[in-house]
C-alpha positions in Angstrom: 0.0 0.0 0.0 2.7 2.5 1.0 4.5 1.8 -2.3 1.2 2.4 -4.2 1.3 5.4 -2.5 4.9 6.7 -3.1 4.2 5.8 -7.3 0.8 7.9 -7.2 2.4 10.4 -5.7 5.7 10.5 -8.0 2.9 10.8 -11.0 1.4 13.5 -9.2 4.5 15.5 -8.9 6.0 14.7 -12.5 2.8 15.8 -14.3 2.8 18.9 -12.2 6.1 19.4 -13.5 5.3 19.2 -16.9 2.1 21.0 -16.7 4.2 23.9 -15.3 6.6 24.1 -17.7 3.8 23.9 -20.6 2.2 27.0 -18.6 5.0 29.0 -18.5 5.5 28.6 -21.9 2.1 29.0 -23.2 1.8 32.1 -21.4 5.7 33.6 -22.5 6.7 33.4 -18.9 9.5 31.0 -19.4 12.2 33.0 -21.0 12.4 34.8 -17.8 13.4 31.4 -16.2 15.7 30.6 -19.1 17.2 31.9 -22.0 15.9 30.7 -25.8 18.5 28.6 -26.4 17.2 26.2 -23.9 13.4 25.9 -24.7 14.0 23.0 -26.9 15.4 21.4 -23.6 12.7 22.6 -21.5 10.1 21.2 -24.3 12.0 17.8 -23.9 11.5 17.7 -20.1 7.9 18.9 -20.6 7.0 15.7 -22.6 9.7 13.2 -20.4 7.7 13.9 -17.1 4.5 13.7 -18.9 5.5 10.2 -20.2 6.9 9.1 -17.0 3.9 10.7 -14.9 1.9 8.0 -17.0 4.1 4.9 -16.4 4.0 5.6 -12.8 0.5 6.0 -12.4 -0.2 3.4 -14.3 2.7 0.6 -12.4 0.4 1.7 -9.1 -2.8 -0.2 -10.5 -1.5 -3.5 -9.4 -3.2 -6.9 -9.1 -5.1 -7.9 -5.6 -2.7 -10.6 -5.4 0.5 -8.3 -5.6 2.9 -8.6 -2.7 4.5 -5.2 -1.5 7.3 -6.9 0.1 9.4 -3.2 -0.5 6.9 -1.7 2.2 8.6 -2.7 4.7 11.2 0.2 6.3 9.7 2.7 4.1 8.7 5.8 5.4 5.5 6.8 6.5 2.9 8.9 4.2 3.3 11.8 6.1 6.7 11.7 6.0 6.7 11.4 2.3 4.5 14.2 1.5 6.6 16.1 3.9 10.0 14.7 1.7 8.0 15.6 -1.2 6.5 19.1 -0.4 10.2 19.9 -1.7 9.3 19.6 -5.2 5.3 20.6 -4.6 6.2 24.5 -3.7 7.9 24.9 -6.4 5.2 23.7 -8.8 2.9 25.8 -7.0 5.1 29.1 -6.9 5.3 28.4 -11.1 1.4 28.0 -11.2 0.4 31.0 -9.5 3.3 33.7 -9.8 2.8 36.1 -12.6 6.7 38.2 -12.2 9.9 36.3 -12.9 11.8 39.2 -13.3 14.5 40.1 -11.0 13.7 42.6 -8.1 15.4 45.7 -7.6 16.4 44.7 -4.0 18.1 41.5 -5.6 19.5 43.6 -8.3 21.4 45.8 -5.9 22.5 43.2 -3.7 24.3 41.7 -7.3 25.3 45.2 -9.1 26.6 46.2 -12.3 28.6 44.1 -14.1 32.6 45.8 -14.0 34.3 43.6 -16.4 33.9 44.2 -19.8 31.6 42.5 -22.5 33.1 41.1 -25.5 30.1 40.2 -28.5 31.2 36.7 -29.8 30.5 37.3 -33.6 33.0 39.8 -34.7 32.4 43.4 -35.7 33.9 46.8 -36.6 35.1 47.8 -33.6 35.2 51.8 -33.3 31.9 52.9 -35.3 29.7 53.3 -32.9 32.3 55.1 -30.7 33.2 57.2 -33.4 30.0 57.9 -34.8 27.9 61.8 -34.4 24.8 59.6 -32.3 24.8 56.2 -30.4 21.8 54.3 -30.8 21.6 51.3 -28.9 19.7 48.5 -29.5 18.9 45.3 -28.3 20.9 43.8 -31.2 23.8 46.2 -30.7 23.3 46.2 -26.9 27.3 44.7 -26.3 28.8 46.3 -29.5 28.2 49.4 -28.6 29.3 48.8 -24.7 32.1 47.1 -25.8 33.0 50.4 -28.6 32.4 53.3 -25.8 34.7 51.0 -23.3 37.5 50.2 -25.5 37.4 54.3 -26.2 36.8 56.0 -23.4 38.9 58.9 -24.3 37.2 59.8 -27.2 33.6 59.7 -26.2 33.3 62.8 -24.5 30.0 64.8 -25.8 28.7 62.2 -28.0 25.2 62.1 -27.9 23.5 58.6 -27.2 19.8 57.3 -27.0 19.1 54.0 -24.6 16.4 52.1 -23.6 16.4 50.8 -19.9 14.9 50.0 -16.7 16.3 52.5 -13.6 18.4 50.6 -11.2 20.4 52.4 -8.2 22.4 51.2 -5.3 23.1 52.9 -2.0 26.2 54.1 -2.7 24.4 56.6 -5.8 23.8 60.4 -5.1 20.0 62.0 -5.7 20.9 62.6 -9.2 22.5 59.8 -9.9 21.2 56.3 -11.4 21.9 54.0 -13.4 20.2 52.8 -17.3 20.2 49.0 -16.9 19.3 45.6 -18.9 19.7 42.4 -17.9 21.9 39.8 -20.0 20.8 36.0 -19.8 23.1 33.3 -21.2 21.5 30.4 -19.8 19.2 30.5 -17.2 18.1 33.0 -14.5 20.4 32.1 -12.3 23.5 33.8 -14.5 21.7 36.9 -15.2 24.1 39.6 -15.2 23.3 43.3 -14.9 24.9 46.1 -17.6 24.4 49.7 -17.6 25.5 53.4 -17.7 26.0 55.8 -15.0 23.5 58.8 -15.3 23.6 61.8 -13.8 21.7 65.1 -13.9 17.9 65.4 -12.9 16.9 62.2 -12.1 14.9 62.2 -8.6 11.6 61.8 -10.3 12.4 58.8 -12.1 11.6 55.5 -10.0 13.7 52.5 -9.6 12.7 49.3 -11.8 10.4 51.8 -14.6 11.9 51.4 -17.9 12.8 54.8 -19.7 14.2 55.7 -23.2 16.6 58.3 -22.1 19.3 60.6 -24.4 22.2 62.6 -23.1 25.8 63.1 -23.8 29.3 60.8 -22.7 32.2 61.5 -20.8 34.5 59.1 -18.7 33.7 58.3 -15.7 34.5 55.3 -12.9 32.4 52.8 -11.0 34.1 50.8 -8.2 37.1 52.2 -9.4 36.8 50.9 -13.3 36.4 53.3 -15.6 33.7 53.9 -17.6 31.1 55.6 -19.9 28.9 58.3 -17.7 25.6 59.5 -19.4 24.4 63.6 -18.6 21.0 63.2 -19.0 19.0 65.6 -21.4 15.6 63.9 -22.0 14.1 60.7 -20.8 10.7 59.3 -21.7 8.5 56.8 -19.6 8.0 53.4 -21.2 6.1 50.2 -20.8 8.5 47.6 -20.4 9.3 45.2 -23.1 7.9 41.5 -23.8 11.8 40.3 -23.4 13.5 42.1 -21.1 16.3 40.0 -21.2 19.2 40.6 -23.3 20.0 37.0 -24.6 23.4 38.0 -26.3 26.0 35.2 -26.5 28.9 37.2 -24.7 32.3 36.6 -23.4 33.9 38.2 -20.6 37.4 39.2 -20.2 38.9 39.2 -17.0 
């Protein structure tokens, strides 16, 4: 009986499993748990624990004659479901959360990424540092960082347009802040935050709203690495995107 038991409720928790991950995807949640690259994993798991949810529920329908000689030294049902709540809140947290993203109190506790992004693919390094306006994009998100870095002492008064969420730490005056995205290579759990210093009138703008903002470069520091500073001169309010991950394949050089 106890083994019956332990099989019904290994189903149980495998099809929750897979019906979690087919919500999250259905309803676009689950590239904020993981990057792109592994949905065709996640898709795989999904229909594994579905298949295996099946076998298991279906081993427990045994014969009246069937001998549960394993029972014996097994723990108790209570203490199984206890064992097993372990896998149970985090089904449930997946069924009825709505925000995956980061928070800004974890955000803080990480902060800004100080080494320097390198895009994979290669590219003509300069042009966007040596161009009249920046633009940055999602798709030139870690060119452009990688441009203004490499030439820091050329970048002073170039204008440059950016779309972020507001992030700040403790150590940040009243008019200072930062334009932030977060890069995801694999999973959550690596998210890495990039951004730009801004300063100038920025008290009204509130931590985690996303902004398109435009001001002008100069060279500045941050925990003693130096690197691009926006002065603000416009920003505009935004909804925030459908991705706000940045899903760039990146090195880093130490």
């Amino acid at each position: 009986m106890k083994r019956m038991f332990t099989q019904r409720l290994e189903g149980l928790l495998l099809l929750g499993l897979g019906l979690m991950i087919f919500k999250l995807y259905v309803s676009g949640h689950l590239t904020k748990l993981i990057a792109p690259k592994m949905i065709p994993y996640a898709l795989a798991a999904l229909f594994a624990f579905l298949v295996i949810s099946f076998l298991r529920m279906k081993n427990q329908k045994q014969g009246p004659h069937h001998c549960d000689c394993a029972s014996n030294g097994e723990s108790s049902p209570s203490a199984l479901v206890l064992k097993y709540s372990l896998f149970f809140i985090p089904i449930l947290l997946g069924f009825i959360l709505t925000d995956f993203t980061l928070s800004g109190e974890v955000l803080a506790k990480r902060g800004m990424a100080s080494q320097q992004p390198q895009k994979v693919s290669s590219y003509d390094k300069g042009k966007h540092a040596d161009g009249e306006k920046i633009t940055v994009t999602d798709d030139n998100y870690f060119e452009v960082l990688d441009d203004l870095l490499n030439n820091l002492d050329t970048i002073k008064g170039k204008e440059i347009e950016l779309t972020g969420f507001i992030y700040r730490e403790d150590t940040f005056t009243e008019k200072q802040m930062a334009i932030s995205r977060l890069s995801m290579s694999c999973c959550v759990v690596d998210a890495t935050l990039y951004g730009y210093i801004v300063n100038g009138n920025v008290e009204g703008m509130k931590t985690n709203d996303w902004y398109t903002i435009t001001g002008t470069l100069k060279k500045g520091s941050y925990k003693g690495e130096d690197v691009p500073v926006i002065n603000i001169i416009g920003a505009k309010k935004i909804k925030a995107p459908k991705d706000v991950y940045l899903y760039e394949n990146v090195e880093i050089i130490q």
